[in-house]
N, C-alpha and C positions, 0 to 999 in steps of 0.2 A: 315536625317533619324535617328528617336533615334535607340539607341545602349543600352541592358541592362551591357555589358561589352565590351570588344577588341578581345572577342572568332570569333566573326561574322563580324570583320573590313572588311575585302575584299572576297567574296564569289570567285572570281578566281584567290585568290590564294590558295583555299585548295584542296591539292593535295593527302589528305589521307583518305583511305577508309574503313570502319570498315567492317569485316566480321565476323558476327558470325554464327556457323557451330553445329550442333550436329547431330548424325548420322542418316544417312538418309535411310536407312535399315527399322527404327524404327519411321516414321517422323507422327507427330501429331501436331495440331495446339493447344495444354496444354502449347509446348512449346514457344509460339510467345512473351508472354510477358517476359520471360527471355530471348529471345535472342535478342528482343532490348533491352533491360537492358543491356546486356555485350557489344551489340555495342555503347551505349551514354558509358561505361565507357571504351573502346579501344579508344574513339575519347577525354577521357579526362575531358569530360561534369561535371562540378562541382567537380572537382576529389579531393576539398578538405572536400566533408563531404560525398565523398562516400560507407564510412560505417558505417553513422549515420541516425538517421531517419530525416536529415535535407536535405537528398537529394535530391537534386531539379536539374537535369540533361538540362530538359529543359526550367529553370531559365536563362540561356546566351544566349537563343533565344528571349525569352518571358518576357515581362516588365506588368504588373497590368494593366487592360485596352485596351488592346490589342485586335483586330479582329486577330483569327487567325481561316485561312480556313485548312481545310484536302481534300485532290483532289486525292482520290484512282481511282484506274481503274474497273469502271464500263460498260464496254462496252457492253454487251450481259448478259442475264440472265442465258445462258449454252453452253456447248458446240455447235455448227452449225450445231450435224445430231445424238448427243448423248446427250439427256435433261436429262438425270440424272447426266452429267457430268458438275460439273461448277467450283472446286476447281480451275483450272489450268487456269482459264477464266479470274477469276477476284478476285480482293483483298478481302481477307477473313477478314468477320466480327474479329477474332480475334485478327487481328491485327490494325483496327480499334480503336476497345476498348482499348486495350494495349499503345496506342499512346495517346488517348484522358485521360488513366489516368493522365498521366505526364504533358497534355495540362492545366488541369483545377489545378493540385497541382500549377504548373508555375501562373495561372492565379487568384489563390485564390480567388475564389470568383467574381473577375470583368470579367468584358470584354466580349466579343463576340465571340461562336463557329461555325464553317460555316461545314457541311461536301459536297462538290461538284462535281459534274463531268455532265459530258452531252455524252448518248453513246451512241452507234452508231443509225442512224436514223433510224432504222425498229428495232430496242428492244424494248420492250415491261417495262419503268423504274416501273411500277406496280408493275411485275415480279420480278425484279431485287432488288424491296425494301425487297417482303417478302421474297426471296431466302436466303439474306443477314441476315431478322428479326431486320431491322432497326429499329422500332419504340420498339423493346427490348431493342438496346441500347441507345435509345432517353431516355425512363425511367427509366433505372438502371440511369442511366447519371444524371437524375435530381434525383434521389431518394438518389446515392452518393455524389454527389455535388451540389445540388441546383441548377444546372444550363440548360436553354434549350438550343435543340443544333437544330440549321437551316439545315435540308436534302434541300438541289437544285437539281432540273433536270436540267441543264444551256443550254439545246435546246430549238429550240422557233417552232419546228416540231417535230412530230413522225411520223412515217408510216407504215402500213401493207403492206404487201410487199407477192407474191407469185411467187416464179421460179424468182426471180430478177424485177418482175413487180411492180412499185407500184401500189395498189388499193385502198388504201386510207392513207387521210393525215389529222392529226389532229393539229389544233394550240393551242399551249402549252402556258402558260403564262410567261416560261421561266426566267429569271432571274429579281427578283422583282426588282432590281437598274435600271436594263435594260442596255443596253449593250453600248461601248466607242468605235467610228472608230477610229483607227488608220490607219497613213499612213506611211511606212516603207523609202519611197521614193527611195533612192542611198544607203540605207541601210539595201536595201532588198536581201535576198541571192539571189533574181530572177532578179539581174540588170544585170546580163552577157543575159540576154535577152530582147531586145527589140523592145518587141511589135510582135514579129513574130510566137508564139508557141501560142497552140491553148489548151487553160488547162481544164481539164475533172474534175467535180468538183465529189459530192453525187448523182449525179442524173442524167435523160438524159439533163433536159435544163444545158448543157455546159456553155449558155452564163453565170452563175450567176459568175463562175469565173474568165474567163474572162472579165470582165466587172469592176473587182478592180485587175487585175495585167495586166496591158498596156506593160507595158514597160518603164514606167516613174513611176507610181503611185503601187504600193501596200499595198491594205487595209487590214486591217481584222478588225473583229467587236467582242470585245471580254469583257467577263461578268463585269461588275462592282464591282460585290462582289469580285472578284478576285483582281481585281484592289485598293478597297478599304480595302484589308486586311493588315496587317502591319507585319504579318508571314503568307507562304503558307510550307506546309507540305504535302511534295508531297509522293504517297502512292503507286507506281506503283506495277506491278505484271510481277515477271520474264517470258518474253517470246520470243519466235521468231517470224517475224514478216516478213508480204508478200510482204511491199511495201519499207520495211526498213533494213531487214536483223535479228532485234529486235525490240522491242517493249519496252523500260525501261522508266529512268526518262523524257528524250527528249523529247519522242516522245507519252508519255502520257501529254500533253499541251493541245492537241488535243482538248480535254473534255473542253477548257475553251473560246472556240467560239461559238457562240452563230447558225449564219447561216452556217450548212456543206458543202453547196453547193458552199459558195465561197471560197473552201480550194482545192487550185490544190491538184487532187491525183497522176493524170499521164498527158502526154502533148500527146493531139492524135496524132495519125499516126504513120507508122512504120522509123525504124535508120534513114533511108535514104531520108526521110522526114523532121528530126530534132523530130521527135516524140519516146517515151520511151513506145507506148502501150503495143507492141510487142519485143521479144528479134531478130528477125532478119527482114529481108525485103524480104524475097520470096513472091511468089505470091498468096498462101493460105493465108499469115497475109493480104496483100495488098487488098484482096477483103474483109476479114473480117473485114478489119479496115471498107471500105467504107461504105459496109451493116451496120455496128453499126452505124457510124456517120448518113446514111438515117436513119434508124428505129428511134436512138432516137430522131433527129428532126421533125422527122412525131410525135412520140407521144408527146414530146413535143408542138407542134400547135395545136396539137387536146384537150389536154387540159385533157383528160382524159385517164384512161389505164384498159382497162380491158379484156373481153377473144380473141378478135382478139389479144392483145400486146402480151398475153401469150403465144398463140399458136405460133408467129412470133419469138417470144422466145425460145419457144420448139426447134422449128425446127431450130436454131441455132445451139444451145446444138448436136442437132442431126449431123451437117454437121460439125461442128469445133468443138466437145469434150465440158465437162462441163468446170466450171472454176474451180471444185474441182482436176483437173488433168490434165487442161492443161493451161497454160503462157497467161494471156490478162491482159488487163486494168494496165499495170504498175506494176503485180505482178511478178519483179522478180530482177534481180540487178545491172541490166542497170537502175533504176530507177532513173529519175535526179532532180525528182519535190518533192515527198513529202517529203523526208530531208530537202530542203532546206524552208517549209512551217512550217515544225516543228521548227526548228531551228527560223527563224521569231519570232515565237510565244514565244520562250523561251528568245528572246531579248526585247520584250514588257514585260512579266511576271517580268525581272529583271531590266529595266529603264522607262518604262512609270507609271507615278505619278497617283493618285487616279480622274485626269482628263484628261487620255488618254495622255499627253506630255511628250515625251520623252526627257531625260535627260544623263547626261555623268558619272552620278554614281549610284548606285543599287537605289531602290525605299523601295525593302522589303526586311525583312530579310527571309533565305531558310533554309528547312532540305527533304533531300530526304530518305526515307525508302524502300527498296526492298524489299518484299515481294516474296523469294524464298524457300520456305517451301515445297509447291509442285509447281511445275514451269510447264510451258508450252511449249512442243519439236513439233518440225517438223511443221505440216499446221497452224501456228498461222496467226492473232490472236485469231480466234474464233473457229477453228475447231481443234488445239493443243492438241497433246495427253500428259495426267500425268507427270509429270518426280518428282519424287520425289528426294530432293535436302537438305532440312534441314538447310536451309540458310539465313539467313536477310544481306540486306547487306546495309551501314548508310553511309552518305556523309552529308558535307555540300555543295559541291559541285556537280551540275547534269554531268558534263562531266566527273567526277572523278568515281561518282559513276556508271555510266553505262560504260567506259572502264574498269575497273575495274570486272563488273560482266559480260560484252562481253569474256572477258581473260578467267574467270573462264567455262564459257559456253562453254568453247573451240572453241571461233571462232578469227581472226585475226584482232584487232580494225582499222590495216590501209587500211583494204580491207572493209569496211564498212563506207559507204558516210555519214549517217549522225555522225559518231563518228570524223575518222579521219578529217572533215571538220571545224569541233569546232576549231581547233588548228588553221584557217586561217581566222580565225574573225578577222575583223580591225576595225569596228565602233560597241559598244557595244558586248565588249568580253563576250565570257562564261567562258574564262582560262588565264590564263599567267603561264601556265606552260606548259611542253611539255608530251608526252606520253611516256618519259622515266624516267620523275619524278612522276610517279604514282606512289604507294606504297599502299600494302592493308595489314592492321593489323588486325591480327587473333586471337582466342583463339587454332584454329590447323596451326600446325607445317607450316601442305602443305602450305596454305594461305597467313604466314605471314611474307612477304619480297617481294619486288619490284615486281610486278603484270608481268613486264616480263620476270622475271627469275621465273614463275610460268611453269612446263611444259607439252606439250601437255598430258602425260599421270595421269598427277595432276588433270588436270578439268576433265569438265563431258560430254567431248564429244555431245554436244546435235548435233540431226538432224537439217538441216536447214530447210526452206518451201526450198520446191520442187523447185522453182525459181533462187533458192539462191544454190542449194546444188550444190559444186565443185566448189563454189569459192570465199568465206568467210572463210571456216576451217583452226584452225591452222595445218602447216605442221612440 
């Protein structure tokens, strides 16, 4: 893999994380482009002409020629029940643009900009483009640099959806490279299972994901442009998250497979089953698991969904609570499946080659960007209330950077599956350091010193989803 210098030799070993902070009383998105500025220069980025107009920060990433994608989180065009709410939802256009200046100084002129993601299957990405005023910075973009930049939807479905039903599904044309199966095999986080969980994918037909994680086999089918990019620049947005604990650099991967439905989200059935639907095995979960499993295979064979599915819907809601307030589908943190899905995906992103094979050293070069400005508390990810935070926070590493801003969140990284689990990667690592060699460098005091000698009354306390609260928090 070319290397523009020896900044980017091994992505897990970098165990330092840049935060920068300005107050969050006061927080507006004026500030986003200064505050990645001060985290490429905490992390050191061209540190010998950084106060000259020769600065090129992300020069030690980026080589003339170069495909480099940006993979913010796009998932939903607003809030889940508050459409005027979407700051806290999804990565703001201004940090966007603030990124992509540095992309095209790095790239003067040549190469390839990709900006991607694929969100969740009933948004609306129409929405989400103008929300954003994409096609604003498509044009400043070539009108400052000469350069076009490629927007992807990378789903190859969308759907309208009502009360949880879908009603209609449209096919996308998805990612013009078209997409690369990979097979994870023995080095899938899902080989401590075999062949016996029953995994619950986007939709009611379960089988799509079942059908690539046997017990032997695990596939995923994931975008080409992704694959064939030579820098990804990952753009997440600080959240908490239902099936995760959070939602950061990991577990925004998500976006870069193409079919949702063969992405376990939960394993059905309840504990005592071997299944994470439900947080215990009484016999209220025990009938609701089996009514979902019938409903959704009836509508599944029938082929279509509409006012009977709803009504059969309704009256779910009605006898077992919505799922805005109460615990199903793997919303909570017994969850044992989509960590280890995300995590999958982040072992393909950093060794499978621009033809889906996988190899025993990185493929691409990384930078991850947090987008904590205004951040996302309590029912994430889509229904997240504001939390204003005044924060970016830069990594070149994804495990560094999301323990790192888990700490700051105030929540505990060894009581969280998909963090603390990075550390027990044995074929295609994400780290070779440990979660005591973390260190986050700051321009404030609080911040800046070993992430766990940061204390519970230093971060920002955030709420967990409901699923999660009382047993993630630092104590």
């Amino acid at each position: 893999m070319p290397q523009p210098n020896n900044f980017t030799k091994d992505f897990t070993t970098q165990n330092q994380v840049a935060v920068a902070y300005y107050d969050h009383t006061k927080v507006n998105y004026n500030k986003a482009q200064s505050l990645i500025e001060q985290t490429f220069k905490l992390l050191g980025m061209d540190k010998n002409n950084e106060d000259t107009d020769m600065w090129n920060p992300l020069g030690v990433l980026i080589s003339n020629g170069d495909t480099v994608l940006l993979k913010p989180n796009l998932i939903k065009e607003s809030h889940i029940s508050k459409t005027d709410q979407w700051e806290q939802i999804v990565t703001h256009p201004a940090i966007i643009k603030a990124v992509l200046h540095y992309v095209f100084k790095a790239l003067n002129g040549s190469g390839k900009v990709i900006v991607a993601d694929g969100p969740q299957t009933d948004s609306s990405f129409s929405e989400i483009y103008k929300r954003l005023d994409l096609d604003a910075i498509k044009d400043e973009s070539y009108k400052l640099y000469g350069q076009e930049i490629d927007i992807l939807d990378l789903r190859e479905e969308e759907w309208i959806a009502v009360n949880g039903v879908i009603k209609k599904r449209t096919k996308l044309k998805g990612d013009p490279k078209g997409y690369l199966e990979i097979d994870l095999e023995d080095a899938s986080e899902f080989t401590w299972d075999k062949g016996n969980r029953k995994y619950y994918g986007a939709e009611p037909n379960y089988r799509g994901s079942q059908a690539v994680h046997t017990g032997i086999n695990h596939s995923y089918r994931v975008s080409a442009s992704v694959l064939e990019s030579n820098v990804v620049i990952n753009l997440p947005k600080l959240k908490t998250h239902k099936k995760t604990g959070v939602t950061l650099s990991l577990k925004n991967l998500v976006g870069i497979h193409g079919d949702r439905n063969r992405l376990p989200h939960h394993s059905m059935g309840i504990p005592t089953e071997g299944g994470d639907e439900f947080p215990s095995s009484n016999v209220k979960y025990k009938i609701q698991s089996i009514l979902t499993r019938i409903l959704h295979n009836w509508m599944f064979l029938r082929g279509t969904s509409g006012i009977l599915e709803q009504f059969l819907k309704s009256l779910g809601y009605k006898m077992f609570g919505k799922t805005e307030n109460v615990i199903r589908s793997g919303n909570w943190y017994g969850n044992n499946t989509t960590w280890r899905m995300a995590l999958d995906l982040n072992k393909i992103l950093f060794y499978a080659d621009r033809h889906g094979v996988m190899h025993n050293h990185p493929q691409r070069r990384y930078l991850t960007i947090i987008d904590g400005i205004i951040a996302g508390d309590g029912n994430g990810p889509i229904a997240a209330d504001p939390r204003n935070c005044g924060l970016v926070v830069t990594a070149l590493n994804p495990v560094a950077s999301d323990c790192v801003a888990a700490h700051i969140m105030g929540f505990d990284i060894n009581k969280i599956p998909i963090l603390y689990n990075c550390f027990k990667i044995q074929q295609y690592p994400l780290s070779n350091f440990n979660i005591q060699d973390l260190n986050s460098i700051s321009n404030n005091a609080i911040f800046n010193k070993p992430v766990l000698s940061i204390p519970l009354e230093d971060t920002f306390i955030f709420k967990p989803h409901f699923g999660w609260n009382g047993h993630i928090e630092l104590t």
